[in-house]
RODO-2510 file (C-alpha; in nm, 4 decimals, decimal comma):
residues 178
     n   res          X          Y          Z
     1     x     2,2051     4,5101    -0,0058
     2     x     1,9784     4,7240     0,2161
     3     x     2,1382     5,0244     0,3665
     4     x     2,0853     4,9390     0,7398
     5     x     2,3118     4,6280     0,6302
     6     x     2,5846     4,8725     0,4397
     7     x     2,5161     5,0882     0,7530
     8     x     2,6355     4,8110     1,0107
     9     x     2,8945     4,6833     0,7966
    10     x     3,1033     4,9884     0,7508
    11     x     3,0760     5,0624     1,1291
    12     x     3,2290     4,7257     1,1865
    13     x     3,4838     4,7435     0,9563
    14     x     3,5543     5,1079     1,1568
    15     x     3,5548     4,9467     1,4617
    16     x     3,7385     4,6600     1,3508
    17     x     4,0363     4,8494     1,2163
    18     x     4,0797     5,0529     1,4987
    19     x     4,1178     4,7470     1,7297
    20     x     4,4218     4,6992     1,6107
    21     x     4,7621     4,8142     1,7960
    22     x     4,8983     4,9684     1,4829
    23     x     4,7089     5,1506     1,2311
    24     x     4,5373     4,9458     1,0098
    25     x     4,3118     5,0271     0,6510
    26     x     3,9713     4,9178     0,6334
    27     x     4,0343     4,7605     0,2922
    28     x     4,3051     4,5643     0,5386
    29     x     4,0066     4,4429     0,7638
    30     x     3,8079     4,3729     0,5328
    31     x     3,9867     4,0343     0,4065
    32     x     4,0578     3,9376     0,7529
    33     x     3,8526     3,6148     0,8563
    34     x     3,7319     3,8008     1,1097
    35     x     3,5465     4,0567     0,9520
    36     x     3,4286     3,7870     0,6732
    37     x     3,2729     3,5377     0,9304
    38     x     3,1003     3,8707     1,0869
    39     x     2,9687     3,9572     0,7651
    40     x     2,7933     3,5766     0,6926
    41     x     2,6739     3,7120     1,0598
    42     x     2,5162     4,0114     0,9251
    43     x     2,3775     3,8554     0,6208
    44     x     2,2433     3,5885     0,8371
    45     x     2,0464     3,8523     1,0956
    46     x     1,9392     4,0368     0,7664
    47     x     1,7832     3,7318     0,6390
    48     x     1,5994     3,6232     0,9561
    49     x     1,4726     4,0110     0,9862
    50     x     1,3650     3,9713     0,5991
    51     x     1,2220     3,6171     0,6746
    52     x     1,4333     3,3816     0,4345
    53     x     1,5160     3,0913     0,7083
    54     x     1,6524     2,8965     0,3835
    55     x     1,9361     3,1673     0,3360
    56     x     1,9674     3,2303     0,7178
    57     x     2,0410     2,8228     0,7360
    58     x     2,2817     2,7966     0,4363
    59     x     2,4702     3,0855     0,5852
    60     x     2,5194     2,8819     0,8828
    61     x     2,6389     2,6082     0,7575
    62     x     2,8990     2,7843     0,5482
    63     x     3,0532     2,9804     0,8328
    64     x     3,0842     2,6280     0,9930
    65     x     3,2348     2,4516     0,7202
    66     x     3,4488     2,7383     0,6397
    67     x     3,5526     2,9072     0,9741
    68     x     3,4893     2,5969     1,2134
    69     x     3,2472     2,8510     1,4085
    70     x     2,9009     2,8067     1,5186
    71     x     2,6517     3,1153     1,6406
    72     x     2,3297     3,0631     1,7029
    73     x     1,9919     3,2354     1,5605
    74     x     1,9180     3,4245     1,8695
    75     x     2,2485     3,5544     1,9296
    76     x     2,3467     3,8980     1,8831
    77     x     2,6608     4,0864     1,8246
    78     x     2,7680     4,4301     1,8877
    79     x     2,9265     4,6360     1,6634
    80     x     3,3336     4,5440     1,5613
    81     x     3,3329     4,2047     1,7460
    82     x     3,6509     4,0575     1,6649
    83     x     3,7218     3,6635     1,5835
    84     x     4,0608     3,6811     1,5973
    85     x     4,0792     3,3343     1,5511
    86     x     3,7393     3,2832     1,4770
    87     x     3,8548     2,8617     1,4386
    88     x     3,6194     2,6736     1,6624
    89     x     3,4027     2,9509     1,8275
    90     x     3,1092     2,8809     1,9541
    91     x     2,8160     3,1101     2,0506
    92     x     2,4762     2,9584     2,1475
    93     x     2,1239     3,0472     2,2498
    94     x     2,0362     3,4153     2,2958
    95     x     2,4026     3,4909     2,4033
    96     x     2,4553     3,8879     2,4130
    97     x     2,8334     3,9749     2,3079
    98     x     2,8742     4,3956     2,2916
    99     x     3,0836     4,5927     2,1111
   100     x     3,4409     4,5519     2,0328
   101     x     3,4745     4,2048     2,2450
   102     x     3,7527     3,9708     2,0978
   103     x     3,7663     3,6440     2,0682
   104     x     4,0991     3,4079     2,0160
   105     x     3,9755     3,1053     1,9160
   106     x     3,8363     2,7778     2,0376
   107     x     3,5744     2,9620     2,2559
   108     x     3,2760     2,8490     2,4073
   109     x     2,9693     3,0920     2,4980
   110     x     2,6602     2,9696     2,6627
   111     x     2,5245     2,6512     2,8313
   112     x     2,1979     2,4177     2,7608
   113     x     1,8881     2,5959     2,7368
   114     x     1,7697     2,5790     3,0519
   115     x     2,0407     2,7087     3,2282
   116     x     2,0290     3,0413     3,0468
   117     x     2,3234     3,2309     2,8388
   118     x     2,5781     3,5190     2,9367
   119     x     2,5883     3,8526     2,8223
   120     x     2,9333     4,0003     2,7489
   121     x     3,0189     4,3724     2,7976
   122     x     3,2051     4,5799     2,5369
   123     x     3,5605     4,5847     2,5070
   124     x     3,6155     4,2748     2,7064
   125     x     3,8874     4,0037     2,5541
   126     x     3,8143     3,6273     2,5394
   127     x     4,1570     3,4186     2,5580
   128     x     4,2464     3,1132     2,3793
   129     x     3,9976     2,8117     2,5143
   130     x     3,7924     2,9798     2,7772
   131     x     3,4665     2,8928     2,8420
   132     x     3,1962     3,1579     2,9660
   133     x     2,8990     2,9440     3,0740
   134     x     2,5686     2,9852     3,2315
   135     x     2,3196     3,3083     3,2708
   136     x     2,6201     3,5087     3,3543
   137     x     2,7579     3,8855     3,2879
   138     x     3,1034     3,9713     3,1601
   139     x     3,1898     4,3388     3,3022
   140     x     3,2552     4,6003     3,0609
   141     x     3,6822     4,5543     2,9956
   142     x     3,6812     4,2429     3,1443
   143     x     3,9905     3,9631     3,0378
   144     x     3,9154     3,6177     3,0195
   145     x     4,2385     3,4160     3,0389
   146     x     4,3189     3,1589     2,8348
   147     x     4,1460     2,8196     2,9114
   148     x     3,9418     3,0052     3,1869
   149     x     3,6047     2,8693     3,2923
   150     x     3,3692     3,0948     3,3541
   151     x     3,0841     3,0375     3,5923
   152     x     2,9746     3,3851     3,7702
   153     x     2,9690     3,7008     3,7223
   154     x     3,3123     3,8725     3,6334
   155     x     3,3311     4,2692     3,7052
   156     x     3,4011     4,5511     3,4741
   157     x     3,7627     4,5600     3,4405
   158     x     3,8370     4,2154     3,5967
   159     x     4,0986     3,9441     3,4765
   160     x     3,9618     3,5856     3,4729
   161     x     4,2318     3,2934     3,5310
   162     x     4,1927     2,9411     3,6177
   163     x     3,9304     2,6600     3,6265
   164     x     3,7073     2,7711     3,8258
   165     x     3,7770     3,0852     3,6942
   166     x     3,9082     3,3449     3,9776
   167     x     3,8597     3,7115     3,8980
   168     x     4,1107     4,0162     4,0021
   169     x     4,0157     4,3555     4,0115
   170     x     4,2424     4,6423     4,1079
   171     x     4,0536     4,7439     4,3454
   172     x     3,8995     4,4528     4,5143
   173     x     4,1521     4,2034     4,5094
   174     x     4,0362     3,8082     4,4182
   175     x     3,6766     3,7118     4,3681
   176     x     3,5567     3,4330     4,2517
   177     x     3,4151     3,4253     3,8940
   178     x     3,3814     3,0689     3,8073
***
């Protein structure tokens, strides 16, 4: 294992067991699914860097099989992202997710090609079911409700609820976000 991989790993572990509301070993994190589907991730962007598509493939299809979760190639992933409930996530295109940004399960990120993909902010939280589509930005903080469908941009600190997704600031009131 390289050390840029050992690097990245350890910082996500880090990251990963502080995201926790009560203190929590990095031993701990480290047989979380979470933190195992996040290091096929790793693996998988250290074999595309290396140029192995085989490995980068087979990868892929075990965090599918195993984890019911689907990234794509061109993806990429900040340091500590979170599957929570990494059970039917999917990520596609060249979808940007930052640092620390949680996902609950049964997510979808992204759109047909030609429509573009989003870019999520650190520290924002994905609910349970909600969909962020299109060429879209996720503020920094931002929460994405549960079954919320994302269409337009949401603002840093925002809440996300409904289909179309509505977003709530503290400061500005409603706007619409999906």
């Amino acid at each position: 294992m390289n050390r840029r991989l050992l690097v990245q790993l350890l910082d996500d572990a880090r990251e990963l067991a502080r995201s926790y509301p009560h203190p929590v070993s990095k031993r701990r994190v480290l047989r979380t699914d979470g933190f195992q589907l996040l290091l096929l991730q790793r693996l998988r962007e250290a074999a595309r860097r290396h140029h192995v598509p085989l490995v980068n493939h087979a990868l892929r299809r075990i965090a599918t099989a195993v984890y019911g979760t689907e990234i794509g190639n061109d993806v990429t992933l900040g340091v500590g992202v979170n599957f929570i409930h990494p059970m039917a996530v999917v990520i596609g295109g060249d979808a940007q997710v930052g640092a620390r940004v949680r996902f609950m399960g049964c997510n979808t990120v992204g759109t047909a090609r030609e429509n573009g993909y989003p870019i999520i902010e650190d520290d924002v939280m994905v609910g349970a079911g909600a969909r962020i589509l299109g060429p879209i930005r996720v503020g920094r903080g931002a929460v994405i409700g549960a079954n919320a469908v994302v269409l337009h941009d949401v603002p840093a600190g925002a809440v996300v609820t409904g289909v179309p997704g509505v977003a709530r600031t503290p400061d500005v009131g409603e706007r619409q976000a999906g």
